[in-house]
C-alpha positions in Angstrom: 172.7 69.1 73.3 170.8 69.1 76.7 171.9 65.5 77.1 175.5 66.4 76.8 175.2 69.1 79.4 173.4 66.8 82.1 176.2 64.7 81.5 178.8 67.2 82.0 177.2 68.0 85.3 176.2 64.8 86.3 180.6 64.1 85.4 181.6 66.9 87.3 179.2 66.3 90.7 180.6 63.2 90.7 183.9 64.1 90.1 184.2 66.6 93.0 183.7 64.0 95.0 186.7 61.7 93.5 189.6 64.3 92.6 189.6 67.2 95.5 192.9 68.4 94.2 192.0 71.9 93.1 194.3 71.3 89.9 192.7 68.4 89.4 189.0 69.9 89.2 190.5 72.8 86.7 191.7 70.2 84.5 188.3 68.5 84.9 186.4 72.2 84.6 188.3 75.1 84.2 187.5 77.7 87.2 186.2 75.1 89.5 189.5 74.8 90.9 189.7 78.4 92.0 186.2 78.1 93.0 187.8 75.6 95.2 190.6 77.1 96.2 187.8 80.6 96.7 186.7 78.1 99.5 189.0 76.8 101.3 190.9 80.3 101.5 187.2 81.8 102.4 187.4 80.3 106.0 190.4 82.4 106.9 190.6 85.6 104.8 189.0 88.7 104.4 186.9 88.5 101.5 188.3 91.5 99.7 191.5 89.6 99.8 190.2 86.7 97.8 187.8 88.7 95.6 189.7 87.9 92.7 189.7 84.5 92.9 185.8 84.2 92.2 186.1 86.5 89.7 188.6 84.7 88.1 187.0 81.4 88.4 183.5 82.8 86.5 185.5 84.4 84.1 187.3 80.8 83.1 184.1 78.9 83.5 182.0 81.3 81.3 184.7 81.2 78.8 184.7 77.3 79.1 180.9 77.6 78.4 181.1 79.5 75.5 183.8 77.3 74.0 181.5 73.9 74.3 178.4 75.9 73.1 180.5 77.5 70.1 181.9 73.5 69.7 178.1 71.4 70.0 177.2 74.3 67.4 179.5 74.6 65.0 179.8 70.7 64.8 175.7 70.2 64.8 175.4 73.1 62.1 178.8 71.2 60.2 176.4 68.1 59.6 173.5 69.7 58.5 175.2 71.4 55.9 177.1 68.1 55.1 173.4 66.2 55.0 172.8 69.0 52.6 175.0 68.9 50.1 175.1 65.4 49.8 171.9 65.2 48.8 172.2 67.9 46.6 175.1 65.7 45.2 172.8 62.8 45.0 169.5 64.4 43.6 171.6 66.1 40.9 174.5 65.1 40.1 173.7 61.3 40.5 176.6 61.1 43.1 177.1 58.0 45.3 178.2 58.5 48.7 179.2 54.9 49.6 183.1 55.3 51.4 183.8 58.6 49.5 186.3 60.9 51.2 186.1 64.4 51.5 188.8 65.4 48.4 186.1 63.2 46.2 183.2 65.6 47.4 185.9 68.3 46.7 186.1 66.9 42.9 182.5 66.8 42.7 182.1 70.5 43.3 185.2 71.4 41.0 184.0 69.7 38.3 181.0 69.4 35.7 181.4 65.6 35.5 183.6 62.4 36.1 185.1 62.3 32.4 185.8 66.9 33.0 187.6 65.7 36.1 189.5 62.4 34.5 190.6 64.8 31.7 192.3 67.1 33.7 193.9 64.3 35.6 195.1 63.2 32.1 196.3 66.6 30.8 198.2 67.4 34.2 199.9 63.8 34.5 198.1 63.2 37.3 197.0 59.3 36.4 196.6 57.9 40.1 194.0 60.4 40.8 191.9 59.4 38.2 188.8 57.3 39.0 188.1 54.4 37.5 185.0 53.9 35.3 182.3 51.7 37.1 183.3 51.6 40.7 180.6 53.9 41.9 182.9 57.4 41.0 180.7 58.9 38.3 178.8 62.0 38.5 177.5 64.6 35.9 175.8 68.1 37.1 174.5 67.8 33.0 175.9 71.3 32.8 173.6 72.7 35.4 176.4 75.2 36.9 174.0 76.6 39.3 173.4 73.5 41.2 176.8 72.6 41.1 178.1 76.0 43.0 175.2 75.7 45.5 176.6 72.1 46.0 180.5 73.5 46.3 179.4 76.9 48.6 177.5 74.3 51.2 180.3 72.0 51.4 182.8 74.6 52.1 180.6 75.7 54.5 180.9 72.4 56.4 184.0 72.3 55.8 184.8 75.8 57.4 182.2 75.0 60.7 184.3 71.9 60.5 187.7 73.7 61.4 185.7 75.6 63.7 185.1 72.4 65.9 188.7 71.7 65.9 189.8 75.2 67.1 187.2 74.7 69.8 188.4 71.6 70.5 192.2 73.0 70.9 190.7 75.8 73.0 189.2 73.6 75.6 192.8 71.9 76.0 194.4 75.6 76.5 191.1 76.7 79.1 192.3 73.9 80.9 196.1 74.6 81.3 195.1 78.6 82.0 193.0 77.6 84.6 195.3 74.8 85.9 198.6 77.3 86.2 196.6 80.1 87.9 195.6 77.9 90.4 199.0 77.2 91.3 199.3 81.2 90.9 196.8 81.7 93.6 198.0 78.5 95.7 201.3 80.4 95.2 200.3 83.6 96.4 198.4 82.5 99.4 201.6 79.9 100.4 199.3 76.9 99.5 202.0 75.8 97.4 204.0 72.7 97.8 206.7 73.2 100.6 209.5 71.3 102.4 210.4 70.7 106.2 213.8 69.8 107.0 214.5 68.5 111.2 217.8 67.9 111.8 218.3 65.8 114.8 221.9 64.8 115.8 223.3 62.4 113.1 220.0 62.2 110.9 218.0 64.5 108.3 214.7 64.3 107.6 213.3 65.8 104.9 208.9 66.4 104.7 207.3 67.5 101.6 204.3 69.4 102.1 201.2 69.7 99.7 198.0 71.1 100.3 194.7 70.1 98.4 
């Protein structure tokens, strides 16, 4: 985890230097672009004016922090309960691992044995879910219903931390639009936004788009 955060900082240090576009760092960070807009705007307003804007930009970037904290954690804490089980799996049920899927490891939990779950296949119609005998499917938890619900309540744990990860992962995406639209909020309210010159001179029209970074 420490690795990753060097990185992150090492990324954005050098990024500051490559995109100077506020937008551009909020979409890189949220709340570093209002921290940069906090200091270009510091040079020539009173501070009470532009209090908001470094309030808004720790608020964004502590949210962002708890998001990839929340994300390294629930996805570290995912694969230990996922090493877990499947050894559980492998200890006790006899279960091999080798290019399974997570609806097999599913099975496993659900039922006592590979013939239990064939069966049901069987009585339900259900023939192209059935595994097929020596190819590496068989398990048996030898009736030992205790192992086989510690098995199923780790893996759904994983599985939960699992969706976890990806919320956090959606939430980064929607930190970074927040952060990206207020920017053009405060651009916006301090006319930093993009704006257009027209000179008209005799028989031509010029037109000049304006846009500050």
């Amino acid at each position: 985890m420490n690795i990753i955060f060097k990185y992150v900082v090492l990324s954005t240090i050098l990024a500051s230097n490559i995109f100077p576009s506020s937008s551009l760092r909020s979409l890189m960070f949220p709340g570093w672009g209002e921290r940069n807009e906090f200091n270009i705007l510091s040079e020539n307003n009173d501070f009470k004016d532009i209090e908001y804007i470094e309030k808004r930009s720790k608020a964004i970037m502590i949210t962002e922090v708890a998001i990839l904290i929340s994300l390294l954690t629930s996805k570290e804490l995912s694969q230990s309960y996922n090493n877990d089980y499947e050894l559980l799996g492998t200890n006790n049920a006899g279960v091999d691992w080798s290019g399974k899927d997570a609806l097999y490891a599913a099975n496993v939990g659900n039922f006592d044995n590979f013939f239990d779950y064939n069966e049901d296949r069987l009585l339900n119609n259900q023939f192209d879910d059935q595994y097929n005998e020596g190819e590496g499917y068989e398990w048996d938890w030898q009736e030992n219903n205790s192992n086989r619900l510690r098995y199923d309540k780790l893996r759904n744990k994983s599985e939960q931390l699992d969706s976890i990860r990806e919320y956090m992962l959606a939430s980064l995406i929607i930190n970074r639009i927040i952060s990206a639209f207020d920017v053009l909020s405060i651009k916006r309210n301090h006319g930093r936004l993009v704006t257009f010159d027209m000179d008209n001179n005799e028989n031509n029209l010029k037109f000049n788009l304006n846009y500050p970074f």
